[in-house]
N, C-alpha and C positions, 0 to 999 in steps of 0.2 A: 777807781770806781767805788761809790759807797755799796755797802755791804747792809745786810738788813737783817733781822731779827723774827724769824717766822716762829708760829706756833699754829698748831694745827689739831682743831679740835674734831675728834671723829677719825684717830690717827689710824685703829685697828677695823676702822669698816671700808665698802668695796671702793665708796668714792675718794675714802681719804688716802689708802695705796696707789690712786692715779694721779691725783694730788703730789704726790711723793714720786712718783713715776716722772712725771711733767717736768716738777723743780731739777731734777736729773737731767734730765734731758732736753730742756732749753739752758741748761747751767745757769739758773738763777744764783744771783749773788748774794748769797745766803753767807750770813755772819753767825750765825746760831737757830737752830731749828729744835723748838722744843715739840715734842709728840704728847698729845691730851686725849683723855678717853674718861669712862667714869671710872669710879672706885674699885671695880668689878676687874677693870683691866689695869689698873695703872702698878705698872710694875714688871709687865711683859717685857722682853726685850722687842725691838725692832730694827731692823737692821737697813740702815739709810746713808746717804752720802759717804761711804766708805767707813761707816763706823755703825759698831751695834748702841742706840739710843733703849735707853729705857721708858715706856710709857708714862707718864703724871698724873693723878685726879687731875680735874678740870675743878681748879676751884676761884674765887673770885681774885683774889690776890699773886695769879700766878702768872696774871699779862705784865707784870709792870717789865718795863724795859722792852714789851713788842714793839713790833711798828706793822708787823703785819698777823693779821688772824682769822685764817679761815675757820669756818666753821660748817660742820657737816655730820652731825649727828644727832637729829631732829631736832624739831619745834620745840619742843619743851628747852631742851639745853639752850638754843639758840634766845629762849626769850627770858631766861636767867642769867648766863653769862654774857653774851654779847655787848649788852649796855655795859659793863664793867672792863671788857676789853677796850671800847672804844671811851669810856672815861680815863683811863690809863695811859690813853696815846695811840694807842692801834688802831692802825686799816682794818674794819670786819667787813669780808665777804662773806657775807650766808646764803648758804645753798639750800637751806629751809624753804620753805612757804611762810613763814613766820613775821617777817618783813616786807613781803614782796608788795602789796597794797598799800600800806600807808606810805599819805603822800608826802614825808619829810625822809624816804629812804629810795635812792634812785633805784628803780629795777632796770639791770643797764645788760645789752648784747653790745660789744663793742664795733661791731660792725656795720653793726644799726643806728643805735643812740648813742656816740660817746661823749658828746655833749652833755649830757646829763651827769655824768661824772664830776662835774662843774658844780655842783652842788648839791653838796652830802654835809648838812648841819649836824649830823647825829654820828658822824663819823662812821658808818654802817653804808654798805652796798647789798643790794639784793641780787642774789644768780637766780633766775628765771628758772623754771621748769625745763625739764628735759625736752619735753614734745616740744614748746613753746621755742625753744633758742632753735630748733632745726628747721622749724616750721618759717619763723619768722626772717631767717636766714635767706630764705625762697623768697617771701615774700614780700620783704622791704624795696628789693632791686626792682622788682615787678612794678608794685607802686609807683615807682616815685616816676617811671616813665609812663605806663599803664594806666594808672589810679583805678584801683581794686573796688568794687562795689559791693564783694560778699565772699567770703569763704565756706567751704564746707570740707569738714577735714573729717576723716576715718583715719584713728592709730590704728598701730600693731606695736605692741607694745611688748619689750623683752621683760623677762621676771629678773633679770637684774637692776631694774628700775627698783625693785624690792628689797636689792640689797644682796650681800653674801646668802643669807637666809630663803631669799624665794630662790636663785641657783641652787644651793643645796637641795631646797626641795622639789624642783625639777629633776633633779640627778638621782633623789631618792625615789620619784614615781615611777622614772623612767626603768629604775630597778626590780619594779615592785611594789613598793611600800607607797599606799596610795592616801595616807596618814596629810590630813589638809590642817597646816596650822599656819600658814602665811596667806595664801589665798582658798576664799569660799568654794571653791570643788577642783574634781582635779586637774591641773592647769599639761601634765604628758598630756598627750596626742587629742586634746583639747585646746579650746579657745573662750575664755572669757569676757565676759562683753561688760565691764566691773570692774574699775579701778575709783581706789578709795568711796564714801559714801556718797547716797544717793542723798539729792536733794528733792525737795518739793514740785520741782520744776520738772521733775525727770531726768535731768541730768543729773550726772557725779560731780564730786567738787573737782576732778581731776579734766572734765569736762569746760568745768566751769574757769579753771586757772587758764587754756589756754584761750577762752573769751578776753578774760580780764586783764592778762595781763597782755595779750598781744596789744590792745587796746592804748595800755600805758607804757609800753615801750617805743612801738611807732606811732605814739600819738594820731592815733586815727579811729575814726569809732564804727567802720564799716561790717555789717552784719557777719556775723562767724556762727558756727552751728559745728557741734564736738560729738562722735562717738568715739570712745576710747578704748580698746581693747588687750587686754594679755593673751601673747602668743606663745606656746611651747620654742623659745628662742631663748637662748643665754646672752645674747648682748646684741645691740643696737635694735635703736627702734624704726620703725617704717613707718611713711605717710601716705597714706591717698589724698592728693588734694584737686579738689575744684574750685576753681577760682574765676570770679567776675570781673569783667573789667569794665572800665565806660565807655570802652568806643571796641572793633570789629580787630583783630589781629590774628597773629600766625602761628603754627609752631613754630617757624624758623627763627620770626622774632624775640620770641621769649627763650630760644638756644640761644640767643646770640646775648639777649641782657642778662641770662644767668652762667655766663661763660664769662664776662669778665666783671663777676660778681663776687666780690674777697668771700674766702673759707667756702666757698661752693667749687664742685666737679660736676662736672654734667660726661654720664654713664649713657647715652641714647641712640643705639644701633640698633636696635630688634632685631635684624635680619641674620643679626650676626651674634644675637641672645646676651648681648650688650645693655644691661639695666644694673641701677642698684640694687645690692640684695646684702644684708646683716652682718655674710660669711666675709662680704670684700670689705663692709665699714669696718668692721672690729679693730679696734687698736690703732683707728686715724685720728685726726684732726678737722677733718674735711665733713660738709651735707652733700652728699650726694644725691642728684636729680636725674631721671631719665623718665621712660613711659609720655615723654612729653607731646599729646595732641590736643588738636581744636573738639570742642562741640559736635555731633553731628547735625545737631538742628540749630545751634546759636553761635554768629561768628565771633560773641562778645567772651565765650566762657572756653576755658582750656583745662585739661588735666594733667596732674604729674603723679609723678611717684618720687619719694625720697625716702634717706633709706642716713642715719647717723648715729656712730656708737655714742651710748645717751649718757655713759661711763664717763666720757671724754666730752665731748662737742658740750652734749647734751647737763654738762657739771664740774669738771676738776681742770679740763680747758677753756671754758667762756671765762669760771672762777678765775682761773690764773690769767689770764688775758684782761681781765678788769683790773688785776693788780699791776699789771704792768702801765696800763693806760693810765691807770688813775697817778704812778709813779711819773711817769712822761709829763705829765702836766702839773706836777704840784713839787 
């Protein structure tokens, strides 16, 4: 079995310990895994595949001999180093927003588009937004039997989408200390209706990624409308979705096409208080789907609820799931 060469930039932030969590635990064939961080960190120990690694600046000169490199420590890194990973020979998955629009860099859910994997001139992969990969999870399967005429999606969004840094400061409100330096007010026993800025349009851009990019993932340009929200939750985010379709169907029907729908669980018993909720995603793999009913006035529109740790599903698993795929095929 060939063995591969990882390095992993963003080694000491939340996405990149699940990142390292993953490689563990699908026993990736890993021949040497270098840990990257900035300068601030590179030196830390970390303790991985049964040995303590030492952190490294992130600098241009220190892919050579990758073949794989994720990247997960913002926009800015990802739009300096990246190019220089993937001129050295490396696979880059970026978990940024930094790539995910231009169109010579595939933004790929392997579940959805893996086809697109097929060509990546720039040597570079785009990992999709957190909301964006759970959502679309839902609603590709739906599509392609359905065909979707609109969406309207309400998040709930966890403050670990924020990072180690918005957790922490959930943990410090919840204490007391109601000191806002991650998010604009206090996000304890509070709800924020405000993630990243606001645009002209009235939406946020965090609104506007999952227009855009559902768009270029499932190739389809069918109306979407986003409010995005941070919820007092540490991990996994949740969706409200209503969805259009072009002709009159059932809940039964859409249990039945997102049941055997890859990386989805359908959670939908009510009776029996059987839905998704944050506490059961945490630390899966899976989009979970329940709450699922018809319209009461249109037979064309259904609603759901989904509910995915945005840690995993939602970033350090689609990411590792792209490198596998794009490995399978090349």
């Amino acid at each position: 079995m060939k063995r591969y060469n990882v390095a992993l930039v963003g080694a000491s932030g939340a996405v990149g310990a699940q990142i390292i969590a993953l490689l563990e635990e699908w026993d990736f064939p890993l021949a040497r895994f270098v840990p990257l961080a900035s300068q601030r960190s590179a030196g830390m120990p970390l303790d991985a595949f049964g040995r303590t690694h030492h952190i490294l600046e992130t600098t241009h000169e220190v892919f050579e001999g990758i073949d794989i490199a994720f990247f997960s420590a913002g926009g800015k890194v990802s739009a300096e180093f990246a190019p220089s990973a993937a001129q050295a020979g490396a696979l880059v998955v970026d978990n940024t927003s930094y790539f995910r629009l231009e169109k010579d860099v595939p933004l790929v859910v392997p579940e959805v588009n893996p086809g697109d994997l097929q060509i990546c001139p720039r040597n570079i992969i785009a990992n999709p937004n957190c909301s964006t990969i759970q959502m679309v999870q839902i609603l590709n399967p739906l599509h392609q039997v359905l065909e979707i005429t609109r969406v309207d999606v309400s998040t709930y969004q966890a403050v670990s989408g924020a990072g180690n840094r918005g957790m922490a400061e959930l943990r410090a409100q919840m204490q007391g200390d109601l000191t806002c330096a991650i998010f604009p007010h206090p996000i304890a026993l509070n709800v924020i209706p405000h993630i990243d800025a606001f645009l002209p349009s009235g939406y946020t851009k965090e609104e506007m990624k999952m227009v855009q990019e559902t768009h270029k993932i499932m190739h389809a340009e069918f109306p979407i409308s986003a409010t995005c929200v941070r919820v007092p939750v540490l991990r996994s985010h949740s969706e409200s979705l209503s969805v259009h379709f072009a002709r009159p169907t059932s809940a039964q029907e859409v249990r039945e096409i997102l049941q055997s729908a890859p990386s989805v669980v359908v959670q939908d018993d009510p009776q029996k208080a059987l839905y998704p909720m944050p506490i059961l995603a945490s630390h899966t793999d899976q989009s979970f789907v329940g709450r699922i009913r018809c319209d009461l006035f249109d037979p064309k529109i259904v609603h759901l609820w989904c509910v995915a740790d945005q840690l995993r599903v939602g970033a350090a698993t689609n990411a590792l799931r792209i490198a596998v795929a794009y490995l399978q095929t090349h």
